[in-house]
BAPAMI-170237 format. One record per residue (C-alpha): x, y, z. Coordinates in nm, 3 decimals, always signed. Example, Ala and Ser with C-alpha at 12.3 -4.5 7.8 and 13.67 -1.06 7.14 Angstrom:
<rs>
{{+1.230, -0.450, +0.780}};
{{+1.367, -0.106, +0.714}};
</rs>
This chain:
<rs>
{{+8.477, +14.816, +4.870}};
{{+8.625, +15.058, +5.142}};
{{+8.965, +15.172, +5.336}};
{{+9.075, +14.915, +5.487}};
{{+9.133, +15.037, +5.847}};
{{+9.459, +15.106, +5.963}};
{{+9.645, +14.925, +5.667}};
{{+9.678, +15.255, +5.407}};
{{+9.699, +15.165, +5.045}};
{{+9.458, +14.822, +5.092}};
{{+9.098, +14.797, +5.028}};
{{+8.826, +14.559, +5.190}};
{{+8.553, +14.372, +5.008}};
{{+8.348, +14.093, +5.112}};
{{+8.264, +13.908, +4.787}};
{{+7.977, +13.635, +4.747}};
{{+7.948, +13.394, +4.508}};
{{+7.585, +13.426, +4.400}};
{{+7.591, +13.097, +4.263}};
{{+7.697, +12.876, +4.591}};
{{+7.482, +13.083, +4.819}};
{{+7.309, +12.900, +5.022}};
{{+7.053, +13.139, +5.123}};
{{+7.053, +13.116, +5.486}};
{{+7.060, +13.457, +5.592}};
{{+7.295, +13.410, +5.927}};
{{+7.574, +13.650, +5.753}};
{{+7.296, +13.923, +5.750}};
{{+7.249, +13.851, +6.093}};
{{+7.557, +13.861, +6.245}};
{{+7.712, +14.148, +6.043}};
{{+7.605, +14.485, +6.207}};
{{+7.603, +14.808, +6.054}};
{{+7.615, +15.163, +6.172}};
{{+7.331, +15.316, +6.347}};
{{+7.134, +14.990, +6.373}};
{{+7.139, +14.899, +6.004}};
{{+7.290, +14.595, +5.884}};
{{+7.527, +14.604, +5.710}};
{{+7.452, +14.337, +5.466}};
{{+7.096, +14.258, +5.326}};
{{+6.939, +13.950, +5.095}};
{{+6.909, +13.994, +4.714}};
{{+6.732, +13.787, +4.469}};
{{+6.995, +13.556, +4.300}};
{{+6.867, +13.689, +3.978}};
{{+6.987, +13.995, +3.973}};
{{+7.328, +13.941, +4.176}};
{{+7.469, +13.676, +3.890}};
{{+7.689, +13.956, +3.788}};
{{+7.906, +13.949, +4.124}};
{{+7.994, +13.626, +4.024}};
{{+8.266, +13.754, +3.766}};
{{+8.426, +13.983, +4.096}};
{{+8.402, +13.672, +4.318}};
{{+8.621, +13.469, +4.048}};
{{+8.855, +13.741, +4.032}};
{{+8.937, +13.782, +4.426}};
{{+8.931, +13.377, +4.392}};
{{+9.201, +13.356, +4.164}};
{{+9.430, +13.700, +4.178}};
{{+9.414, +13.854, +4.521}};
{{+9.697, +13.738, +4.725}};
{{+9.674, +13.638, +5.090}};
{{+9.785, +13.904, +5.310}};
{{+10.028, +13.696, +5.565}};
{{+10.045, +14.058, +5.734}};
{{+9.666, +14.046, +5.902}};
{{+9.691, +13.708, +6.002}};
{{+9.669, +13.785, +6.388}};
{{+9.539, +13.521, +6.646}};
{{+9.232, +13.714, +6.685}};
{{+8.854, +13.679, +6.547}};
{{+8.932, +13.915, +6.285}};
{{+9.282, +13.847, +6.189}};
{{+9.202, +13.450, +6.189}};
{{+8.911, +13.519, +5.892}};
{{+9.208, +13.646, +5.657}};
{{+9.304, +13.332, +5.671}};
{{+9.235, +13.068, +5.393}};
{{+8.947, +12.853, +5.480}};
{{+8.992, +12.482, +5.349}};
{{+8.636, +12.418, +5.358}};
{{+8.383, +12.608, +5.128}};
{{+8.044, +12.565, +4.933}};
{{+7.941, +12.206, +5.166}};
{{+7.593, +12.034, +5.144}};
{{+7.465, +12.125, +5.446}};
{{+7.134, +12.239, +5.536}};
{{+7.110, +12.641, +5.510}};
{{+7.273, +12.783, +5.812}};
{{+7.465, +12.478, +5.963}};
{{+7.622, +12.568, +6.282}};
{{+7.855, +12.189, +6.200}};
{{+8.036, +12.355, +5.877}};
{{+8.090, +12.709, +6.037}};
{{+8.319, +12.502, +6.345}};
{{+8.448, +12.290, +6.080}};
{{+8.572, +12.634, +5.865}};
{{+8.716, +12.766, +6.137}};
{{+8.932, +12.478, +6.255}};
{{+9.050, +12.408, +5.863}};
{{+9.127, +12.820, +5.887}};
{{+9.331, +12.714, +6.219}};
{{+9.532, +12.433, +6.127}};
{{+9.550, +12.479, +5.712}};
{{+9.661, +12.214, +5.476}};
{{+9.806, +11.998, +5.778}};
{{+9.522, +11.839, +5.855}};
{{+9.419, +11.473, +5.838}};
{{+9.049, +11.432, +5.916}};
{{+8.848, +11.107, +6.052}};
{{+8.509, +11.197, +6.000}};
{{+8.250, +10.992, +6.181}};
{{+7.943, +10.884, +5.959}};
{{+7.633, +11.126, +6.027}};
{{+7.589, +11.452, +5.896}};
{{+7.903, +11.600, +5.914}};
{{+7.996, +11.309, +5.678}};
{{+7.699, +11.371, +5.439}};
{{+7.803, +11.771, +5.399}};
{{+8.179, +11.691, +5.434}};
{{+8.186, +11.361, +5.160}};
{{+7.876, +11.358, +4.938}};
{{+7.912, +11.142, +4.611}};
{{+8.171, +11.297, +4.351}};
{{+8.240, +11.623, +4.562}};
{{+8.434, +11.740, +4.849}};
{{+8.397, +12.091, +5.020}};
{{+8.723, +12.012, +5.165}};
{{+8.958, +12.296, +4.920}};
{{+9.339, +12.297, +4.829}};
{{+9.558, +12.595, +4.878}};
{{+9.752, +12.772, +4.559}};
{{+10.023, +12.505, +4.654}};
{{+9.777, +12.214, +4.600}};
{{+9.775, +12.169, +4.952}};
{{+9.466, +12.069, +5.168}};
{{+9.331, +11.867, +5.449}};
{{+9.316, +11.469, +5.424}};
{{+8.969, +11.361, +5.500}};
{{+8.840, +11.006, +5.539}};
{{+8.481, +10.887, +5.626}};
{{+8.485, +10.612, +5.878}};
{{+8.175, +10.410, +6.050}};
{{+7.912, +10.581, +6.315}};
{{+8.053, +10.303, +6.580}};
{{+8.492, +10.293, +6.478}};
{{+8.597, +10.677, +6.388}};
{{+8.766, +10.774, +6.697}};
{{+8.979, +10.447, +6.663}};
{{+9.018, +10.531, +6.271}};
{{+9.159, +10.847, +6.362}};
{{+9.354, +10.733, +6.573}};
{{+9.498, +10.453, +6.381}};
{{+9.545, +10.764, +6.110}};
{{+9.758, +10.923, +6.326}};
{{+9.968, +10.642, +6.470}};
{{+10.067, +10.520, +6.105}};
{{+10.192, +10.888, +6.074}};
{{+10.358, +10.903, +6.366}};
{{+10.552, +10.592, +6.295}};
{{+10.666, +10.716, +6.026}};
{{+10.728, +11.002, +6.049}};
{{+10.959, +10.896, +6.366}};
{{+11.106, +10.671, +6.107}};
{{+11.228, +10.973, +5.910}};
{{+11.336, +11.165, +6.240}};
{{+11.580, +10.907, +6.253}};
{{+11.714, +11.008, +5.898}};
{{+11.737, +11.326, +5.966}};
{{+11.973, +11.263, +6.321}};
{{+12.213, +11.059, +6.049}};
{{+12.228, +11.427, +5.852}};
{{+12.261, +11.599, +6.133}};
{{+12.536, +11.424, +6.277}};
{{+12.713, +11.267, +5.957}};
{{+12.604, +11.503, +5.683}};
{{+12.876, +11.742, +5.466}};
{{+12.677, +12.036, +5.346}};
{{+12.665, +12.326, +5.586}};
{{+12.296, +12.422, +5.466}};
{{+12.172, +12.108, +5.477}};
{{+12.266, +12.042, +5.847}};
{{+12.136, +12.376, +5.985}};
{{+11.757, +12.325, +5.819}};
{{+11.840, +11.962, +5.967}};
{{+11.893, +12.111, +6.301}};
{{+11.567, +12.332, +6.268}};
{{+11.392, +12.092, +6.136}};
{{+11.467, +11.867, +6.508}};
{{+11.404, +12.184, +6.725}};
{{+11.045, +12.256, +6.590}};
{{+10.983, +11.899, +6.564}};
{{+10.660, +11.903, +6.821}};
{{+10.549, +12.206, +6.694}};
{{+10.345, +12.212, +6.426}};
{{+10.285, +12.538, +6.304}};
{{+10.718, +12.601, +6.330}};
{{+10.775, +12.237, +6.202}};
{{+10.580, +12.330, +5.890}};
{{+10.794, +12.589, +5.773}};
{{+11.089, +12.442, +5.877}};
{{+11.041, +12.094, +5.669}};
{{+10.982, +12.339, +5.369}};
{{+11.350, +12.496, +5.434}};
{{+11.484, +12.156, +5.503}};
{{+11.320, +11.980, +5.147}};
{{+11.447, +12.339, +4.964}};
{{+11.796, +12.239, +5.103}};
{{+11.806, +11.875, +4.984}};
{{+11.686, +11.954, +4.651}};
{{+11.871, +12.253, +4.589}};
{{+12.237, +12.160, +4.773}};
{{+12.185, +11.772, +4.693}};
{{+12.392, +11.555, +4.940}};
{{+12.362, +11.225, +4.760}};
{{+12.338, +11.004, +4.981}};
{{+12.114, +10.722, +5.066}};
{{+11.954, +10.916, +5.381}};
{{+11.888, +11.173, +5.179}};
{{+11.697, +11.052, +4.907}};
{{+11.499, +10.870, +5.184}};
{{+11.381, +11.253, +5.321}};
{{+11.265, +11.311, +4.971}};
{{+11.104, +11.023, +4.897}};
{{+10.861, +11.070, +5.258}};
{{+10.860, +11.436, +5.219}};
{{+10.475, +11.479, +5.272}};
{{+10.549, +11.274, +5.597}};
{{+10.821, +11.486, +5.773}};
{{+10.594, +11.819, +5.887}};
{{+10.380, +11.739, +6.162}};
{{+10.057, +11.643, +6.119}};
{{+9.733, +11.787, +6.307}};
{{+9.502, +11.485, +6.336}};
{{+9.122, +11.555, +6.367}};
{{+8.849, +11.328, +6.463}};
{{+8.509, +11.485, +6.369}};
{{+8.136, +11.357, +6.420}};
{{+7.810, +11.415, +6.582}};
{{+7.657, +11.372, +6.970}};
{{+7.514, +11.035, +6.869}};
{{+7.868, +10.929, +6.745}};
{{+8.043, +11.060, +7.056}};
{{+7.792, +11.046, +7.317}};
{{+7.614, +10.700, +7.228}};
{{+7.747, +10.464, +6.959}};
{{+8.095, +10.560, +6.957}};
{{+8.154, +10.642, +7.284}};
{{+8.335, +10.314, +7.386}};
{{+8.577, +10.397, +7.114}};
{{+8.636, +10.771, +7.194}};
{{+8.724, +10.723, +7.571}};
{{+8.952, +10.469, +7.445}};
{{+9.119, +10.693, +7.238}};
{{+9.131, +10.969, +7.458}};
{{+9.295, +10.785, +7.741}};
{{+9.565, +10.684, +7.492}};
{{+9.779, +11.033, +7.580}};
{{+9.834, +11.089, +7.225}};
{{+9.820, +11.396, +7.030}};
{{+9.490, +11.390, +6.837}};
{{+9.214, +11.661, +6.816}};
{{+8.842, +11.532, +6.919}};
{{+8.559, +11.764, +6.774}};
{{+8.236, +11.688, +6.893}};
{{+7.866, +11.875, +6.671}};
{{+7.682, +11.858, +6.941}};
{{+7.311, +11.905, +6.798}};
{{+7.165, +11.741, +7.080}};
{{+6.959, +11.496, +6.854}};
{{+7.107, +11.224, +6.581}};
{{+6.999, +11.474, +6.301}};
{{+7.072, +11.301, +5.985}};
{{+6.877, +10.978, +6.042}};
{{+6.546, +11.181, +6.152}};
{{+6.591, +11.341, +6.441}};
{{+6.626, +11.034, +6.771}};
{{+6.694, +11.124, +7.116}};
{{+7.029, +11.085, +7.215}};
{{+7.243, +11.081, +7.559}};
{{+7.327, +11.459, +7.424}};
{{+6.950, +11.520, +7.416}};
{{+6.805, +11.779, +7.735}};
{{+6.510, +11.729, +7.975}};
{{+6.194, +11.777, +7.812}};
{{+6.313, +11.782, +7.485}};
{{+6.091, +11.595, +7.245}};
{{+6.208, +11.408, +6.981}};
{{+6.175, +11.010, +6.829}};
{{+6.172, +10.739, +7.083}};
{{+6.094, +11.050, +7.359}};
{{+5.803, +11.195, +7.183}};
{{+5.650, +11.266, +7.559}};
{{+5.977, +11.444, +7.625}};
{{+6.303, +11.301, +7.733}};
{{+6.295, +11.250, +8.086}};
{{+6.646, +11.193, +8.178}};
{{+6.924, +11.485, +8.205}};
{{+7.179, +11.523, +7.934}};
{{+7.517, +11.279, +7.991}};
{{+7.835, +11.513, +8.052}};
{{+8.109, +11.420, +7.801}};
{{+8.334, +11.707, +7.930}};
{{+8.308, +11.650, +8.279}};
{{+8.412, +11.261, +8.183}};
{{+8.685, +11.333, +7.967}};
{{+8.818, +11.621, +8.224}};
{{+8.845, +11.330, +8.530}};
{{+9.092, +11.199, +8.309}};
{{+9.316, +11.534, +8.459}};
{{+9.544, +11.464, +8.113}};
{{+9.272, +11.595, +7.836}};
{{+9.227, +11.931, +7.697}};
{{+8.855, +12.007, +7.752}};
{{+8.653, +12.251, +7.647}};
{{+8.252, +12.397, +7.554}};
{{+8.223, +12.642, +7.293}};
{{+7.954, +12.845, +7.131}};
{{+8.075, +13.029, +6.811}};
{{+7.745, +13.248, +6.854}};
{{+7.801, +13.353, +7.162}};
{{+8.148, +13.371, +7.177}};
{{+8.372, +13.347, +6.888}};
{{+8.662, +13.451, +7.061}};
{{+8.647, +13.174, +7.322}};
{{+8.574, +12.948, +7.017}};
{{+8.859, +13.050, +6.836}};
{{+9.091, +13.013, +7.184}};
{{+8.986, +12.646, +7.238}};
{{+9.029, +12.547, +6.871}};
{{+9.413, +12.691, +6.891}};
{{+9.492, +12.560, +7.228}};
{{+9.350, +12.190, +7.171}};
{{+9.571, +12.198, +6.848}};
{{+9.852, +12.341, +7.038}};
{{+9.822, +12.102, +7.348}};
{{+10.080, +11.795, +7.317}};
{{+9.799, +11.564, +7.430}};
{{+9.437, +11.448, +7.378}};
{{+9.184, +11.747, +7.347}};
{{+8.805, +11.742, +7.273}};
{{+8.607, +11.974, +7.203}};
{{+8.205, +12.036, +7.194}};
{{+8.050, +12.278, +7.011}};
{{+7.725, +12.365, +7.060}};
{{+7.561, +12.330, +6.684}};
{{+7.191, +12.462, +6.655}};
{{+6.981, +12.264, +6.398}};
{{+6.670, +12.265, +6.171}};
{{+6.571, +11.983, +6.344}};
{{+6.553, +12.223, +6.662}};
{{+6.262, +12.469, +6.467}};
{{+6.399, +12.739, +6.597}};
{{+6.171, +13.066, +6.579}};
{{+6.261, +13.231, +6.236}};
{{+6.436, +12.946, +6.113}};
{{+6.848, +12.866, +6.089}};
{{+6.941, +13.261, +6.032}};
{{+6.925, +13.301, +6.371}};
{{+7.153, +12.995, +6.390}};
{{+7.394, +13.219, +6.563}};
{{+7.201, +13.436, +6.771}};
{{+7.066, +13.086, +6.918}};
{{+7.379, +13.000, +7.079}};
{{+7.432, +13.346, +7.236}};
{{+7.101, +13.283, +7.384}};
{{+7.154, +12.951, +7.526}};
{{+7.477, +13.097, +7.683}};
{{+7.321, +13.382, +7.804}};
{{+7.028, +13.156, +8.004}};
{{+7.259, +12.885, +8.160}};
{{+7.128, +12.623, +7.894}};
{{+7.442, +12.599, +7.777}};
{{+7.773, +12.657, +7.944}};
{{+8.123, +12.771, +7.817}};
{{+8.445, +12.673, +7.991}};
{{+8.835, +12.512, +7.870}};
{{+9.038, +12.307, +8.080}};
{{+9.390, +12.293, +7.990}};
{{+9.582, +12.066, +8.167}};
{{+9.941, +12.246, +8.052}};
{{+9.860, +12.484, +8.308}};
{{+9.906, +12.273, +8.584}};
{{+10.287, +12.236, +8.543}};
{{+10.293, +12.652, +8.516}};
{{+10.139, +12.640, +8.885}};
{{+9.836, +12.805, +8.677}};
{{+9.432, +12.699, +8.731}};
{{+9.368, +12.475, +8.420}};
{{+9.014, +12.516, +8.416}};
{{+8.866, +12.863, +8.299}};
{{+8.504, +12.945, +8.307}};
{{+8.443, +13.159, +8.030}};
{{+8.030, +13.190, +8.092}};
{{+7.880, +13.432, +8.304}};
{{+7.601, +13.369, +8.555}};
{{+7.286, +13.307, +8.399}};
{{+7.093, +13.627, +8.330}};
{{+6.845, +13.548, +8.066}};
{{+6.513, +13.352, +8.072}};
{{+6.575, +12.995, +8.062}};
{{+6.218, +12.916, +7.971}};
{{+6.192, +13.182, +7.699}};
{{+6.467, +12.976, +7.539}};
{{+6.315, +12.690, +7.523}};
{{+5.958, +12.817, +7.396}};
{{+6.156, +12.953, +7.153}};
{{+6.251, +12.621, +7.008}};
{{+5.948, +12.348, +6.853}};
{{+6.156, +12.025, +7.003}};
{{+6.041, +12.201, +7.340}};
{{+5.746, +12.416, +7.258}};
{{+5.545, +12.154, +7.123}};
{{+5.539, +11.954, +7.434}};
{{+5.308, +12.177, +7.624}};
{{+5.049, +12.095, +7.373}};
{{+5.065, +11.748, +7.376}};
{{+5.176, +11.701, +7.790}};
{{+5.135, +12.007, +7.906}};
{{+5.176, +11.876, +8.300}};
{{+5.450, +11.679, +8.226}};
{{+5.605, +11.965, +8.024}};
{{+5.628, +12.204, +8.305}};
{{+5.724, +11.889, +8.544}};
{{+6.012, +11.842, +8.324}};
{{+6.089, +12.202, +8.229}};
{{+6.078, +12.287, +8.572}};
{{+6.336, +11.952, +8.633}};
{{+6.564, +12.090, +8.362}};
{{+6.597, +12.450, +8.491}};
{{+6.672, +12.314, +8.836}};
{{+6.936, +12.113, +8.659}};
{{+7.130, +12.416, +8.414}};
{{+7.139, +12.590, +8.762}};
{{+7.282, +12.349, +8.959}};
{{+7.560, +12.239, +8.639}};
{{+7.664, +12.645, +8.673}};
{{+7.716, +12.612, +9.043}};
{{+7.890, +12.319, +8.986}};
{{+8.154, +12.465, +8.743}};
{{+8.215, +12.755, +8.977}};
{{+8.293, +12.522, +9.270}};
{{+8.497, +12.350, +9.000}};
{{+8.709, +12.629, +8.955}};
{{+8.761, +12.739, +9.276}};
{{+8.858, +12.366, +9.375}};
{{+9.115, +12.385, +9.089}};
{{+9.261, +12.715, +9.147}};
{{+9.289, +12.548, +9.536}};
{{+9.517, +12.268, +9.394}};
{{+9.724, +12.535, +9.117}};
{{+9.849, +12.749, +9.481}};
{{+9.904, +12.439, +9.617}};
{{+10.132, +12.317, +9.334}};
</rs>
């Protein structure tokens, strides 16, 4: 425990529970230390069961501090997570997205979850890592087929809208008819936030205090109190895997997403339908070997993003926690923020990759893919058109690492040039040529954008 910087009289711990640790190592990884060292190293579980007792006690009797909540990487890991202790493999790049998102949007949050693994660690039988706040409060969370989830979702979020624009209408009858001075003002905040769901939340809190504390009686208002859990806005997520949203459930997904509606799209992309034994998908990379491509995949990767982006009204964006968790954390808040449709892909290293060293360098994976062009990191935000602003930002920089060393460091490519080694540099080869020419393609992308933003 030390001084917590800059905040006198509070202390800083980072507390494990020796008993859900999963062992993975990526924490150890990613926290540096002072002069090279890490700062945190792996125990046997043995002799760390008495940290349990400390871990119980920050659990249940430290308070949130509201205070270092900033928008920021650090300030957004003081936060409440609503996701802890999943099923996931050791290291899972899927649950550290799905933490951060639950640490973005709280206990508003309904969740469609495609079947695959995010639906294995996020549902298995009797358990949920899904978490409540003090309040009781968590995210809804629903499992729906590998082929129907985006539609699910959707239909989850159209019965709330309905209504909740049902109870809108209640609250314009206090607004405009009502007797009790407190009660219309929270009414009248409640209206003004309406859209905005981090300002709606508080305000349907001050708005339920009023009508249970002041009381108007009538029928309207014991309507409101009756759909209470329906009045605060909702932030509707629709989670799954590349084979969900690049193969099976693709038909579904650009339905929903050219609907205009306000739900959340967030897109594991693994690269490989992981849970059912590792099959090449459309998300799967030149040369990459895996079932039914077990000479390599010989096709180029199918671009979701660039898809969804021609739409011109759909929040789009690439991220990489690993390699940037800032531009992670960005895109998470500005999809949720954005009044429309919004998918996003994250970039989700996997064992069935084999990365060198295993999943603790989950994390340092994706930096490396960024780093080499193999994967790119970019957000369009449509909202910036009407400010006369470029929507599309390109938050990579040119390739400057090996592409090739990336891939050798990973068995779904290594292994290749031992079993085809001509066709593996053929197709290695094919799919630098290709990461090049995506990179040159998103700069011209930009410029062409910030063309038609002066123009506007």
């Amino acid at each position: 425990m030390v001084d917590m910087n800059g905040k006198k009289g509070l202390k800083f711990a980072m507390t494990i529970s020796p008993l859900d640790c999963m062992g993975c190592g990526v924490c150890v990884g990613v926290c540096p230390g002072k002069k090279g060292n890490k700062a945190l190293s792996m125990a046997p579980q043995e002799g760390e069961l008495p940290q349990q007792a400390m871990f119980d006690y920050c659990v249940a009797d430290v308070s949130e501090k509201k205070e270092l909540q900033t928008n920021n990487v650090k300030g957004s890991q003081f936060r409440q997570p609503y996701l802890e202790f999943s099923g996931s493999c050791a290291g899972c790049a899927e649950t550290s997205y799905a933490r951060l998102i639950t640490q973005v949007c709280g206990d508003r949050m309904y969740i469609s979850n495609a079947t695959g693994c995010s639906s294995i660690w996020g549902g298995p039988a009797a358990t949920s890592p899904y978490t409540v706040n003090q309040q009781g409060r968590g995210p809804a969370w629903a499992n729906s087929l590998f082929e129907d989830n985006a539609e699910h979702g959707f239909g989850l979020y159209i019965g709330q809208k309905a209504i909740r624009e049902r109870m809108k209408g209640e609250v314009e009858y206090v607004v405009e008819n009502g007797k009790v001075p407190e009660i219309v003002d929270a009414a009248k905040e409640y209206l003004a936030t309406y859209n905005d769901g981090k300002a709606n939340q508080a305000a349907t809190a001050k708005l339920i205090e009023a009508l249970e504390t002041k009381g108007c009686g009538g029928e309207h208002c014991v309507t409101l109190l009756k759909h209470r859990e329906y009045l605060a806005k909702k932030s509707v997520w629709i989670f799954g895997g590349d084979g969900w949203a690049y193969d099976i459930g693709f038909g579904g997904l650009d339905h929903v997403l050219a609907q205009g509606e306000d739900v959340n799209v967030m897109v594991f992309d693994t690269e490989v339908y992981s849970n059912t034994g590792g099959q090449a998908s459309k998300a799967s990379q030149i040369g990459q070997v895996a079932q039914f491509a077990a000479a390599g995949k010989a096709l180029a990767k199918k671009s979701l993003s660039q898809i969804a982006m021609t739409y011109g009204y759909v929040y789009v964006a690439q991220i990489a926690m690993g390699a940037n968790p800032a531009q992670a954390l960005k895109a998470i808040a500005e999809a949720e923020a954005y009044p429309g449709p919004s998918l996003i892909i994250g970039y989700a290293p996997c064992e069935m990759h084999s990365i060198k060293g295993g999943m603790t360098n989950c994390q340092a994976e994706m930096k490396k893919a960024v780093e080499c062009g193999y994967w790119n990191l970019f957000r369009y935000n449509p909202a910036l058109l009407a400010e006369g602003k470029n929507p599309f930002t390109l938050d990579s920089k040119a390739p400057s690492g090996s592409y090739r060393d990336f891939i050798m460091n990973e068995a779904r490519y290594s292994s290749l040039t031992r079993s085809f080694p001509d066709r593996a540099e053929e197709l290695f080869t094919q799919a630098e040529k290709v990461a090049q020419e995506r990179f040159q393609n998103l700069e011209l992308q930009k410029q062409m954008f910030e063309q038609e933003a002066a123009k506007a």
